[in-house]
ROSE-4610 file (N, C-alpha, C; in Angstrom, 1 decimal, always signed):
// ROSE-4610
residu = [X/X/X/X/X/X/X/X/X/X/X/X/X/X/X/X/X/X/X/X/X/X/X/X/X/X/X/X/X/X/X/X/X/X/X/X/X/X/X/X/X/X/X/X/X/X/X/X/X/X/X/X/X/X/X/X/X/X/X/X/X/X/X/X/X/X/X/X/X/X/X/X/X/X/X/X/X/X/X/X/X/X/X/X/X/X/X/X/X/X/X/X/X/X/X/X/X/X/X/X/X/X/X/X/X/X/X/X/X/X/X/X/X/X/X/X/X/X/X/X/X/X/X/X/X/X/X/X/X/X/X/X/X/X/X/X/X/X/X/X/X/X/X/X/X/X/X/X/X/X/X/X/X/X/X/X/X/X/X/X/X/X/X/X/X/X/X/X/X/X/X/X/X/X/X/X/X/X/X/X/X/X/X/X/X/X/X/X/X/X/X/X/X/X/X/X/X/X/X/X/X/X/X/X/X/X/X/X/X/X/X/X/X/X/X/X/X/X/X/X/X/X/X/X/X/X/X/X/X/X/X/X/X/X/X/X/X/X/X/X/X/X/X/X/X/X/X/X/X/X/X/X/X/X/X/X/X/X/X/X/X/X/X/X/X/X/X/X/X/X]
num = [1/1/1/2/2/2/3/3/3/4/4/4/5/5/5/6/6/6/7/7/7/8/8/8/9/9/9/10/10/10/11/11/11/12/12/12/13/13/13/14/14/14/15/15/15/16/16/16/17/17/17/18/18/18/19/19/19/20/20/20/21/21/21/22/22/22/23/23/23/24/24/24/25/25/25/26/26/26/27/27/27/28/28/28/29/29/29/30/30/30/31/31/31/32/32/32/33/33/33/34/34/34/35/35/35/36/36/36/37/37/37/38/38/38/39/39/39/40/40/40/41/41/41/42/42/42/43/43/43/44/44/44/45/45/45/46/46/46/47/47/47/48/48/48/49/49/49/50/50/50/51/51/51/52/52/52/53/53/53/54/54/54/55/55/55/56/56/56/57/57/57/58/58/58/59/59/59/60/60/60/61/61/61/62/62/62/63/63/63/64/64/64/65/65/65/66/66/66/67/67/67/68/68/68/69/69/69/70/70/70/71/71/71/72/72/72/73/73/73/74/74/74/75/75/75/76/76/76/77/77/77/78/78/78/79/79/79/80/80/80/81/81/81/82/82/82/83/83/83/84/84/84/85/85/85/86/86/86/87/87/87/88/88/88/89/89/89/90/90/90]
x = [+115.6/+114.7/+113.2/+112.6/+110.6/+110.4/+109.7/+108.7/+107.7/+107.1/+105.5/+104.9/+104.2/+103.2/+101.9/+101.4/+99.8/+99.2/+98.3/+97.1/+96.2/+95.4/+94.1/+94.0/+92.4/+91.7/+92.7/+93.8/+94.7/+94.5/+94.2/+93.8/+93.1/+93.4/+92.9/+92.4/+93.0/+92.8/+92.2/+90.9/+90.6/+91.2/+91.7/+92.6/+93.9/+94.9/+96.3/+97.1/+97.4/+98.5/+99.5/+100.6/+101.5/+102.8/+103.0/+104.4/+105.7/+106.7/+108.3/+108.8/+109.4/+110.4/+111.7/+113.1/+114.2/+114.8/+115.1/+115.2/+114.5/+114.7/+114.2/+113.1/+111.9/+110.3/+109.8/+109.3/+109.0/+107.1/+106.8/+105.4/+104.8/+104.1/+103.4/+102.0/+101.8/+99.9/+99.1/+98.4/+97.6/+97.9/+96.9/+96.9/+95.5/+95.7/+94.7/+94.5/+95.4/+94.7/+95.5/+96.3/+96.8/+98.1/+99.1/+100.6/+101.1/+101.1/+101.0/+100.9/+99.8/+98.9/+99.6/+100.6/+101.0/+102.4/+103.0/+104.9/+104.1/+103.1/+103.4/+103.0/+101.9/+101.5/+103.2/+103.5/+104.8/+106.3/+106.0/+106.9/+106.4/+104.9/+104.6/+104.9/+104.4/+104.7/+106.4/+107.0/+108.8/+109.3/+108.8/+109.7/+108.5/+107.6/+106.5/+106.9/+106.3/+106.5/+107.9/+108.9/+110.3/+109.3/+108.7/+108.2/+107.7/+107.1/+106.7/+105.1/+104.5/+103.3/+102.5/+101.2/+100.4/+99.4/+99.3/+98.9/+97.0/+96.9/+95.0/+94.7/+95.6/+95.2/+94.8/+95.5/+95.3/+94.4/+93.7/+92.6/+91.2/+91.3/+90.1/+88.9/+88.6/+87.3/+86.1/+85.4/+84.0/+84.9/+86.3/+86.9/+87.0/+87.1/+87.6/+89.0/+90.2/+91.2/+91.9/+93.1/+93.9/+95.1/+95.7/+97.1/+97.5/+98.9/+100.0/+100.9/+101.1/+102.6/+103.2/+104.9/+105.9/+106.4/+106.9/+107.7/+108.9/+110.1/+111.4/+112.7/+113.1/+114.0/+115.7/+116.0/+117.3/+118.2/+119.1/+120.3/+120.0/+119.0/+118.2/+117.2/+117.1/+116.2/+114.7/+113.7/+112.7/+111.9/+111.4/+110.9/+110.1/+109.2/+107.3/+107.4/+107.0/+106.4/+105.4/+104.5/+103.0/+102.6/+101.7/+101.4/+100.1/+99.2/+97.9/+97.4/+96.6/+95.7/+94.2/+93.8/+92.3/+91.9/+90.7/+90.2/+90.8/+91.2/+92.1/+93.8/+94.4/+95.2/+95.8/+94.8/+94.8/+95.3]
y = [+158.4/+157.7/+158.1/+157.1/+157.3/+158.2/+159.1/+159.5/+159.2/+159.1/+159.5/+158.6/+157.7/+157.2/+157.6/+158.2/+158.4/+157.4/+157.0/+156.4/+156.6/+156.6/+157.2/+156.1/+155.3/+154.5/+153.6/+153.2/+151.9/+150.5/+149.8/+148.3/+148.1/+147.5/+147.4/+148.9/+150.1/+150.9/+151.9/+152.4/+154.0/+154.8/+155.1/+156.5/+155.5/+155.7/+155.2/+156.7/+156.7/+157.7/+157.5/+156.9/+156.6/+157.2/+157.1/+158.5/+157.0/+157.3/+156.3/+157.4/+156.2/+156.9/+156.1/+156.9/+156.9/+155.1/+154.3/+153.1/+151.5/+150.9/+149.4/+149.4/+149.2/+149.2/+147.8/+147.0/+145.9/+145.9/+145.5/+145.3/+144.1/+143.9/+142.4/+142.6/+141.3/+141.5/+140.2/+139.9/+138.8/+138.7/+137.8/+137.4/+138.3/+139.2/+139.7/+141.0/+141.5/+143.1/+144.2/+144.0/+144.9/+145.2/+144.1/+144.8/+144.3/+144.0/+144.3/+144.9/+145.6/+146.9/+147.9/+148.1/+148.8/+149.1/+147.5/+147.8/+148.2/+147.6/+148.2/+149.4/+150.3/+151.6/+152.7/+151.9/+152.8/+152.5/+151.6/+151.4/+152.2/+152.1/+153.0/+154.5/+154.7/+156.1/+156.8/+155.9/+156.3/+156.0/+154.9/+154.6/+154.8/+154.8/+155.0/+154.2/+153.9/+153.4/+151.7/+152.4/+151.9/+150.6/+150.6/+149.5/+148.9/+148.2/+147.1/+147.3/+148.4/+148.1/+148.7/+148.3/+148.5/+149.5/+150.9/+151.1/+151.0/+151.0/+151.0/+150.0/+148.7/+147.4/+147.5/+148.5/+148.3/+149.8/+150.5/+151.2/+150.4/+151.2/+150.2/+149.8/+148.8/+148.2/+149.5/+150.1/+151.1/+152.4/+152.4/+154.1/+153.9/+155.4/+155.8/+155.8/+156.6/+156.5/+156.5/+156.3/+156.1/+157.4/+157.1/+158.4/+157.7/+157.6/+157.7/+158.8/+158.8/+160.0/+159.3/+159.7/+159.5/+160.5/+160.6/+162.1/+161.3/+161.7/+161.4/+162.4/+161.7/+162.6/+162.5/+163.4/+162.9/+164.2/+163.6/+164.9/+165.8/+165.9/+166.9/+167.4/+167.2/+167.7/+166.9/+167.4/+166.8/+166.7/+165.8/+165.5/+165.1/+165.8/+164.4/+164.3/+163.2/+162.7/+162.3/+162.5/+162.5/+161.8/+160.7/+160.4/+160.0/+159.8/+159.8/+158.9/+158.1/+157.1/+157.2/+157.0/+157.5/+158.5/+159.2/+160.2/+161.3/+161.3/+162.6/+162.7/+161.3/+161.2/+161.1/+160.4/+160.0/+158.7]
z = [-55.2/-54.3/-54.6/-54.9/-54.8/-53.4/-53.7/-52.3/-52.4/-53.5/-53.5/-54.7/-54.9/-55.8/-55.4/-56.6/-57.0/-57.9/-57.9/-58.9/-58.8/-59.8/-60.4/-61.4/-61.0/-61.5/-63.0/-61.5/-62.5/-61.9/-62.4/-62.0/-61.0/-59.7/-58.5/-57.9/-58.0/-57.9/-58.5/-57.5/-57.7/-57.5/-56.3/-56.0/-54.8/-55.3/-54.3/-54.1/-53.2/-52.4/-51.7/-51.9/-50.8/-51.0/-49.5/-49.3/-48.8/-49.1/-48.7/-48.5/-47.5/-46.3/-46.8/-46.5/-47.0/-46.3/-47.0/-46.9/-48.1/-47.2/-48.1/-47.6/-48.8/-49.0/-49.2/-48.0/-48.8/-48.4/-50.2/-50.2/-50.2/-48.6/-48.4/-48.3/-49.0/-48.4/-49.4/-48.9/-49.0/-51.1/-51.2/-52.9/-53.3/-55.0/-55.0/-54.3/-53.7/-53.3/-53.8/-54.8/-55.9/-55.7/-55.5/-55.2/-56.8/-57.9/-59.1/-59.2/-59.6/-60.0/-59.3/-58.0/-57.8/-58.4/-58.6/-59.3/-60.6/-61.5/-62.5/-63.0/-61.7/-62.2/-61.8/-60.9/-60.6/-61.9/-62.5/-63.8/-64.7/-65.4/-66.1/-65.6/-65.0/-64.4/-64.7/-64.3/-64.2/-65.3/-66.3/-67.7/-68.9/-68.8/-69.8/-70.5/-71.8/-72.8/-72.7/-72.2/-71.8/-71.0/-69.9/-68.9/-69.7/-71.1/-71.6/-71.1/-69.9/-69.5/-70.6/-71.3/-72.0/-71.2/-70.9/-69.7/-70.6/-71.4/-72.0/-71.4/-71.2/-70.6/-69.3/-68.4/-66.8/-66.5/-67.0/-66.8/-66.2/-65.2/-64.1/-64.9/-64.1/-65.2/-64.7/-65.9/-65.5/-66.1/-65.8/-66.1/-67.6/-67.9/-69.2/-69.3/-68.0/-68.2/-66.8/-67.2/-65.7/-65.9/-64.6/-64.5/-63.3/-63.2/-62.3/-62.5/-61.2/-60.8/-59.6/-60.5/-59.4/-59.2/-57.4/-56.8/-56.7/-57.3/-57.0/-56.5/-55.4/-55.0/-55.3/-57.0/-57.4/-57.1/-56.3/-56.3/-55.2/-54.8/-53.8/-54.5/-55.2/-56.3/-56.4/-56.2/-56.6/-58.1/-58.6/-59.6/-59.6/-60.6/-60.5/-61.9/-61.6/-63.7/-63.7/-64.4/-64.9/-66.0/-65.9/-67.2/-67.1/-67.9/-68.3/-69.6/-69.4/-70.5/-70.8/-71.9/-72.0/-72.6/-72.2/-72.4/-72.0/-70.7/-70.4/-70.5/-71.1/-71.3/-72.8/-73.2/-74.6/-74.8]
């Protein structure tokens, strides 16, 4: 299960934080206010490379680089994965 999505200056986003709660997650909202930018920083994040996302492409317009993190809860076990584009990513 996802707990937690972070982003750092990926697409629509400067800084995103959101926490899920145990259940079905559904994301609504107008046209244009970043729920793309949210499945695909959360694909990059979880499959890297694997998600087809080009992440140099979705680095905010003005940034040098972007970073997502996913907290996942497998087994009881928590897990974060980290990944980074750009300057501080490379």
């Amino acid at each position: 299960m996802i707990e937690r999505l972070r982003l750092g200056r990926w697409r629509a986003f400067d800084r995103l934080d959101l926490s899920f709660e145990p259940g079905t997650t559904f994301v609504v909202a107008p046209n244009g206010v970043g729920k793309t930018s949210l499945l695909l920083g959360m694909a990059w994040a979880i499959f890297g490379d694997q998600a087809k996302v080009n992440a140099r492409d979705h680095i905010r317009a003005g940034s040098t680089s972007a970073e997502a993190e996913v907290i996942l809860l497998v087994n009881g076990d928590r897990l974060a994965i980290r990944r980074a584009v750009g300057e501080r990513g490379r």
